[in-house]
N, C-alpha and C positions, 0 to 999 in steps of 0.2 A: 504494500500500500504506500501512495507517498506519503510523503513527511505531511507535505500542506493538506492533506486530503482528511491525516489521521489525527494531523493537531485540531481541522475545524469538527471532526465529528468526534472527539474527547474533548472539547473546551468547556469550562466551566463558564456559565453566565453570574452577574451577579441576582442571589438569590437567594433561598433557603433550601438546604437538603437534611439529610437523613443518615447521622451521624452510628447511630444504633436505635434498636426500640427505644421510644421514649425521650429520645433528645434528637435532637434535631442542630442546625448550626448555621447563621449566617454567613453568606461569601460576599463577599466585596470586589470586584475585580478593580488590581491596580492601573494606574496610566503606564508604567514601566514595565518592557516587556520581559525584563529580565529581574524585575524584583523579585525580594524573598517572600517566601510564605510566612507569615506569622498566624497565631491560633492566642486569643486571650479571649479573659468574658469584660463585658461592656456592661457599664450602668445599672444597664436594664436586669441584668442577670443572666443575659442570652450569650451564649459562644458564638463568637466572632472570628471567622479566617479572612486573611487578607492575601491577594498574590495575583500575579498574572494570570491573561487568561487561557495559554495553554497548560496548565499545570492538571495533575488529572483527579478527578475522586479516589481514585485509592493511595496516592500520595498523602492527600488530606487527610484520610482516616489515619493513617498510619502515624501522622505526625501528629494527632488527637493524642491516638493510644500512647506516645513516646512523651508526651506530656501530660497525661491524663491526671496524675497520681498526684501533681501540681495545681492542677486545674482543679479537682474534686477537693480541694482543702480552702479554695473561694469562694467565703460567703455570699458572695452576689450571683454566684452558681443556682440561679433561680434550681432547678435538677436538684441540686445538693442543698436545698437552701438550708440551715437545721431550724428555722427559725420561724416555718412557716406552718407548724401544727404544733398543737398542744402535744407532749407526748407520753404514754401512759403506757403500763403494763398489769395486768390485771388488776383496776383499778385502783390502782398507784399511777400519782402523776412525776413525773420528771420535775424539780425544784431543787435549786441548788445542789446540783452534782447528786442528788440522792431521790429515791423515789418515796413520797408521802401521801397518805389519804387525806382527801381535802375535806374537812368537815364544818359546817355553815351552823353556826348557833347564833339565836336571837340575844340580843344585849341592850342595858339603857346606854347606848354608844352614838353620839353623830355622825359617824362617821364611820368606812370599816375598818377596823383591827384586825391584828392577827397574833397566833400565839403558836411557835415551832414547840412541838414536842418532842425531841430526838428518841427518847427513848420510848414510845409507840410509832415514833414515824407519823404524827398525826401533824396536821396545819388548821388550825381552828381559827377561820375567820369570823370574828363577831360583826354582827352589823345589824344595823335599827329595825325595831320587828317588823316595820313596814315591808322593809323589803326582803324582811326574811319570809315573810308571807308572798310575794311574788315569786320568788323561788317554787313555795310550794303548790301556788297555783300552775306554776305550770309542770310541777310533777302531778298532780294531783292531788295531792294527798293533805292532811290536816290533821291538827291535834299533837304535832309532835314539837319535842324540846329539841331537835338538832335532826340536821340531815347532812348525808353523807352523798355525794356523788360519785359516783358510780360510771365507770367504762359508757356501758352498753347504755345507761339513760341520758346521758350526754349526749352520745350521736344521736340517738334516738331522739331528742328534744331540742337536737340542735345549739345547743348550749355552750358550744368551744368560745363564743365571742365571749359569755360571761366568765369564762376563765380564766379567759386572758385579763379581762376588767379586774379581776381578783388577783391577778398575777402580779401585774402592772402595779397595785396597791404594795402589794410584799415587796417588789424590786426597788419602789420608789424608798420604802423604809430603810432596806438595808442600805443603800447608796447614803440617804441621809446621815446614815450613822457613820456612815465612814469620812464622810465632808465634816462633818462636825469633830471628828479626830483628828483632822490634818489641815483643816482652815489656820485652826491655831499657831502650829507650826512655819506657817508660809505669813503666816500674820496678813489673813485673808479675811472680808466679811464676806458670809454666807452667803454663796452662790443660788440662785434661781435652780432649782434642778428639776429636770423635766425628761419624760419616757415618749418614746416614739420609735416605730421599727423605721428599720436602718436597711439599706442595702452597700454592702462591703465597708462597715466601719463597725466599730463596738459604741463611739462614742464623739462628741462633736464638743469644742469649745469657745464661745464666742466669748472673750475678754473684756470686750468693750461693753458688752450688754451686760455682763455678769450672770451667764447664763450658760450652764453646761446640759446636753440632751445627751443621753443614753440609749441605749436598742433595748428593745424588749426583749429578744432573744438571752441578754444575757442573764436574765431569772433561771436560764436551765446548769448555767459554770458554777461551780464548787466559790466561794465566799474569797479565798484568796484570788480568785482570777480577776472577781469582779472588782475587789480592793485595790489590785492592779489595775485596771481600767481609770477607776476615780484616781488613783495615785496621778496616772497620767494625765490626765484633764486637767484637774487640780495643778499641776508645774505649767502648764499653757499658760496660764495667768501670770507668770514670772518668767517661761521665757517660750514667747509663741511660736518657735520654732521648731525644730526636733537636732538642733544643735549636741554637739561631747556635752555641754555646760547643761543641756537637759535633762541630758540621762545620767549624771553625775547628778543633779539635784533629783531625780526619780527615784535612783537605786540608796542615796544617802535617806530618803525618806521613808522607802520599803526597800531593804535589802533583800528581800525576798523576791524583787521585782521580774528577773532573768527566767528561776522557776515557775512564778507564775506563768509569765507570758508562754513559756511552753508548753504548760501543762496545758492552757488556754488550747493551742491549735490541735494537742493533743485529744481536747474534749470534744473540739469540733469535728474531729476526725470519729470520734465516738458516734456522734450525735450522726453525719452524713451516713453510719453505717446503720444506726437504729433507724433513720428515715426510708433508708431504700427496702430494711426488711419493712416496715410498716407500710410501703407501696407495695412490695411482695404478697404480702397478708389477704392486701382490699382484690 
């Protein structure tokens, strides 16, 4: 076959194809007809190749799989997100590095609370009977001092957003707790601190407004990963860069900060692989 004949009927166009089941990946075709191929994920969370347009589909695969194992540890890996379900095992939910029953009792409280039990594994969120009564309105049920939620009535009821609402309460606490240990230190007033899911960041620092924003996902890392996190936001404010004079004021303030951060991708590597069995499962 000729050259010209078998580059135009193997050219990639720009587009989307079909990386394996279940993912998929956009092409870009470059202006340059001898550029490299590159494969990263964008923004969005979607995998992104870029390269000339005779280069072929099975080149692309292949240079997926030769970086996959880099790629699959990207939060913004919409695919791999770990961040995009609640995640539970027989009714245990995922909560700080450990799995606990989420149990809902009525309280003279304004607001919701929560109470870690480590030793039943229980999270007892109190909150105003008002709304402890809407919970049970939409289980149905009445007359009871506490309710436990449960795997199978969750999905059934649809319920993950309120979990996340109760998640979001617990994350917000324990972040506080850690600002309010290390403001001191930095001879800092108390930051604005605010929850919002993230795509490929743990955490955001705006100095000027006095205002740091967190991911929700990170409710699911073990208590030291997240302390890392705030360590880091918290030093933004003194010095916004990611400068040596940074990470020397990070690590002097959690010496622990190194292991954290590993443990960190280490968890996330956890999390992508309990996500794919839990697509496995459904």
């Amino acid at each position: 076959m000729p050259l010209q004949k078998f580059v135009k009927e193997n050219a990639m166009r720009t587009g989307v194809y079909r990386y394996r089941d279940g993912i998929n990946f956009n092409f870009r075709v470059t202006s340059s007809p001898c550029g490299k191929v590159a494969v990263r994920v964008d923004k969005s969370g979607n995998l992104c190749v870029t390269g000339p347009r005779h280069v072929e589909l099975r080149f692309v695969t292949d240079l997926i799989d030769k970086h996959y194992e880099e790629l699959r540890r990207d939060p913004r890996f919409s695919e791999f997100n770990p961040y995009n379900d609640v995640y539970s095992d027989k009714g245990k939910y995922l909560i700080l590095g450990k799995l606990y029953s989420i149990k809902l009792c009525p309280a003279d409280v304004h607001d919701i609370e929560y109470r870690i039990e480590d030793e039943s594994n229980v999270i007892k969120f109190l909150m105003p009977e008002f709304w402890f009564d809407n919970y049970f309105a939409k289980y149905g049920a009445s007359g009871e001092d506490s309710l436990i939620l449960h795997e199978d009535e969750v999905s059934r009821l649809n319920l993950s957003k309120n979990i996340k609402v109760l998640l979001e309460y617990l994350l917000l606490g324990q972040i506080k707790k850690i600002v309010a240990k290390y403001c001191p230190k930095l001879n800092l007033e108390f930051p604005k601190v605010q929850i919002k899911k993230y795509k490929g960041r743990y955490g955001c620092c705006y100095y000027r407004r006095n205002l740091i924003i967190f991911d929700l996902g990170l409710v699911y890392f073990e208590h030291e990963c997240i302390e890392a996190c705030v360590v880091h936001e918290l030093a933004h404010f003194i010095f916004p860069d990611h400068s040596p004079e940074f990470y020397k004021l990070v690590r002097s303030l959690y010496p622990d900060y190194d292991y954290a951060d590993q443990k960190l991708d280490q968890s996330v590597g956890y999390l992508v692989n309990l996500n794919r069995q839990l697509h496995l499962e459904q």
